[in-house]
N, C-alpha and C positions, 0 to 999 in steps of 0.2 A: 397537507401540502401536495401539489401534484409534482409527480416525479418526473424528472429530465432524463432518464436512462429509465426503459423498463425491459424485460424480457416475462412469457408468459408461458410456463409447458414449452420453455426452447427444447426440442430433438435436430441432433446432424447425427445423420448414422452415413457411416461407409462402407458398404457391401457388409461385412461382417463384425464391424466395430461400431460403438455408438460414443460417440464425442463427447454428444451431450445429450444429458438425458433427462428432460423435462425441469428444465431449471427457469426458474421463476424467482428475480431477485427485483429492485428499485432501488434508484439512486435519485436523491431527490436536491433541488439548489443547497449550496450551504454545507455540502455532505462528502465525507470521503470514504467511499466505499471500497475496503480490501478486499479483494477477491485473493484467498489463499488456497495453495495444493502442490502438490510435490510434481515434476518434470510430468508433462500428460496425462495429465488432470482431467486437462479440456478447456482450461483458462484462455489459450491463447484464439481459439475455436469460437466460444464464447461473446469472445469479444470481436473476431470477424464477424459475426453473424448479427450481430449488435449495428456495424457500420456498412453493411450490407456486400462486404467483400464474399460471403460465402451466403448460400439461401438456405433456412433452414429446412431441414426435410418436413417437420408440422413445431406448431406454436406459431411464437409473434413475437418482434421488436416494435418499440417504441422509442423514436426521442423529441423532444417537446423542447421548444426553446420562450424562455420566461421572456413574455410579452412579445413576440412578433409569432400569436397563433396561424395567421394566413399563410406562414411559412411549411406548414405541415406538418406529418413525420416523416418522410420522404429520403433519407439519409441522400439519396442520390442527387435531391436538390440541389444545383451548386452555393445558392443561398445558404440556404442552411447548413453545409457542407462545412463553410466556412467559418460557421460559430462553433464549428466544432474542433477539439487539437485532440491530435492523435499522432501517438508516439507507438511504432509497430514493434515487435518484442525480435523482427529480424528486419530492422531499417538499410534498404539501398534504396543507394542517391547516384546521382550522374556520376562516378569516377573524376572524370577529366575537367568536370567544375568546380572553383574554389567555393568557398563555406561563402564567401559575399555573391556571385552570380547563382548559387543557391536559396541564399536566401531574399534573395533581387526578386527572383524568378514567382516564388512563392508568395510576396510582397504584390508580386502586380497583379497576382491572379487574387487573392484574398480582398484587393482595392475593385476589382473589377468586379466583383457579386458583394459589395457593400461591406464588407471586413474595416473597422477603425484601426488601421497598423499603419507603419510607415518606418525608414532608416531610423530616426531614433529610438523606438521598440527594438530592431536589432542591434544596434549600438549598445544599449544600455543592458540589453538579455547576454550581451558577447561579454559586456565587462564581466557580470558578474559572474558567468561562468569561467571567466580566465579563459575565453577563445580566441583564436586566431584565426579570423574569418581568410586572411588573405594564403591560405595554403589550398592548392589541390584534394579533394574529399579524398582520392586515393592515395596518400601522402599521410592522411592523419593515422594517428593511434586509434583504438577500441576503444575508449574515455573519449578520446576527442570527435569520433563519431557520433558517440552517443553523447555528446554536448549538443550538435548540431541538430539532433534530430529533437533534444529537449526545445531549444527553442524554438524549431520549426513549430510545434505542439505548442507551443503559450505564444506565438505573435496574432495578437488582435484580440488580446481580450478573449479567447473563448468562455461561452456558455455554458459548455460541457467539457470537461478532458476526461478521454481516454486515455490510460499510461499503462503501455505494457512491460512490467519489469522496468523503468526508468533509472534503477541506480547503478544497473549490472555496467561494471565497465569500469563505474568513476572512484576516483580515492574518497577518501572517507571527507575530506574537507569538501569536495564538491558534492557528495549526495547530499551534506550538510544544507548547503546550497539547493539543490535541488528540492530535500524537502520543505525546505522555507520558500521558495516562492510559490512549489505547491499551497501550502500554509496561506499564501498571500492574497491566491484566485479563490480557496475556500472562505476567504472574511470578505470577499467583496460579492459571494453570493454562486461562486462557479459549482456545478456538478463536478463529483470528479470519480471517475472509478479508475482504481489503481492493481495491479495485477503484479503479487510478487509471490516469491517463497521464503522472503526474509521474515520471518515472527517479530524480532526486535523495530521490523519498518515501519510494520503494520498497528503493533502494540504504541508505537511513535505520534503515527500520524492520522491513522483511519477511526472515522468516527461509527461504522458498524464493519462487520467483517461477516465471509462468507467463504465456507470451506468447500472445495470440489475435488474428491474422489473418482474418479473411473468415470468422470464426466455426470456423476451425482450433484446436489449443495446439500451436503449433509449437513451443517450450520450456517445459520444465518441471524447473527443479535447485534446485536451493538455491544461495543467495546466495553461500556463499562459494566454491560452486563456481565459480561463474561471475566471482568477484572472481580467482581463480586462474586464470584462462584472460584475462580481460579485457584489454587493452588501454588505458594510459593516457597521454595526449599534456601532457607538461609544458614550460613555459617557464621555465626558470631563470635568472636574474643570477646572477654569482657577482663576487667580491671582484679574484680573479686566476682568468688563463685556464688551463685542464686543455686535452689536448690532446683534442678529440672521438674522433678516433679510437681512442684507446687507452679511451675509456667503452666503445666496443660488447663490448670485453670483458666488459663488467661484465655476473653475469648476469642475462637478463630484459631488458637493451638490444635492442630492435631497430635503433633508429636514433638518432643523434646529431647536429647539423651547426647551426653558427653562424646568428644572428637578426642581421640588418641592424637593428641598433638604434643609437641614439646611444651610445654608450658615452665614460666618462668614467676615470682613475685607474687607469687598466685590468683594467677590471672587462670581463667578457665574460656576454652572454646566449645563450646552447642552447636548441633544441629538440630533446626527447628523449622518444622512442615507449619505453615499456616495457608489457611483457607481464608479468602477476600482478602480484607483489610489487614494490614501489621500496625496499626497505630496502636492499638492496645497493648500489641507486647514490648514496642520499643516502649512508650510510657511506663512497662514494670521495670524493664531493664534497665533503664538511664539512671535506676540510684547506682547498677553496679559498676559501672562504666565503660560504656561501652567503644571499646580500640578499634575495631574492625569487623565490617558487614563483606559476605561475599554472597552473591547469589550464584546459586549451581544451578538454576534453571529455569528461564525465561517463562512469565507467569501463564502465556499463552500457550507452551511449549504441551504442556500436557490434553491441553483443550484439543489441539491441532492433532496431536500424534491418535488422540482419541478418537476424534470424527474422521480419519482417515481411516483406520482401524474400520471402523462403522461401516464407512461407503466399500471399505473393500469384502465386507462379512458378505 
């Protein structure tokens, strides 16, 4: 499949730092592409140089829009321009305009280089973000900012979205929100690369991921590869005790070994490392009965701390 975002050996170097440093990733229709990395990475760099806000110092961007090839790659197109939504990871907006002559504004220009949008796209993007288009930009909260910039970035259908950090800001019920309608552009065939440092967002919603170091990709698989390698640390209660030793049988156990916990009826609590899958150990566990699963740490968590580790060696 040919890819809607590509980047190829991107370098941006700044007199004596390098942004990015040969990074070479694809994001293809269909696909939600995490770009992961801790504050100055180079993610957000990345992704300028992607929509042509910044020139790379050498390499190549590309982006391709599925079936209107005469359109280019040209980011600067305004054609094309507009099949694209892009949410900037530091959005200003005119202050002194409410969220509706904002998104008016944005509306006429997207109609005027061929964009399918119109008031009822933002009507229905404002419900469901719970916004109040009729307030002053400079008036809103941090959330309500970054509501208005989400839908700036989804009116008309785009081909591609760009999201940089999209959930920072908003309560947990509307990033809810926010990943689901992401969710919505990827089943009807949208490119989407997304740029966070949340693990749990990207473990959510991203269907490959791609770590950036000191402006390295020191990782780049898909998701479920990495859910298949990954490591996961649970703490379980159970009803009555199994013996730990006979779990590291089980496969995909690495380790097993009793929680100094209060324990009551004798009920026993484990701590127990497994690698990929855990279907095999809850299927031993479930004759004991099993009270309470906790996870101490997110299965990507080690993946992440590791390839940053990597790009910083």
């Amino acid at each position: 499949m040919t890819a809607a975002l590509e980047t190829r050996d991107l370098i941006k170097r700044y007199v004596n730092v390098v942004a990015a440093d040969g990074v070479s990733l694809a994001v293809e229709p269909g696909q939600v592409y995490g770009l992961l990395g801790p504050n100055g990475a180079g993610k957000s760099t990345v992704i300028r140089c992607c929509l042509g806000y910044l020139r790379p110092t050498s390499g190549s961007t590309l982006i391709r829009v599925t079936g209107s090839p005469s359109l280019g790659n040209d980011v600067r197109n305004p054609r094309l321009r507009c099949r694209v939504g892009y949410l900037p990871g530091d959005l200003r907006l005119e202050p002194r305009m409410t969220g509706r002559q904002i998104t008016a504004f944005h509306v006429s220009l997207r109609k005027a280089y061929g964009a399918p949008v119109g008031e009822v796209d933002v009507d229905r993007l404002a419900a469901r973000l719970d916004l109040d288009l009729s307030r002053r930009f400079a008036t809103l909260s941090k959330g309500n900012r970054q509501k208005v910039g989400v839908l700036l970035a989804l009116l008309g259908q785009p081909d591609l979205l760009v999201l940089d950090e999209p959930t920072t800001g908003l309560d947990p019920l509307v990033q809810d929100v926010v990943l689901d309608l992401i969710r919505e552009h990827r089943a009807r065939g949208a490119a989407i690369l997304l740029s966070t440092h949340i693990l749990a967002e990207a473990e959510a919603i991203a269907d490959r991921v791609g770590v950036l170091s000191r402006g390295r990709l020191v990782t780049d698989r898909a998701v479920s590869d990495l859910m298949a390698t990954a490591r996961q640390h649970l703490v379980v209660t159970l009803r009555t005790s199994p013996h730990d030793g006979d779990l590291r049988t089980v496969p995909g156990v690495v380790s097993a070994s009793r929680v100094a916990e209060a324990e009551t009826d004798g009920a026993e609590t484990l701590s127990i490392t497994v690698e990929g899958s855990a279907r095999a150990l809850f299927d031993r566990l479930v004759p004991f009965g099993i009270e309470r699963i906790r996870s101490e740490q997110t299965e990507l968590d080690e993946v992440f701390h590791a390839s940053v580790e990597e790009g910083a060696a």
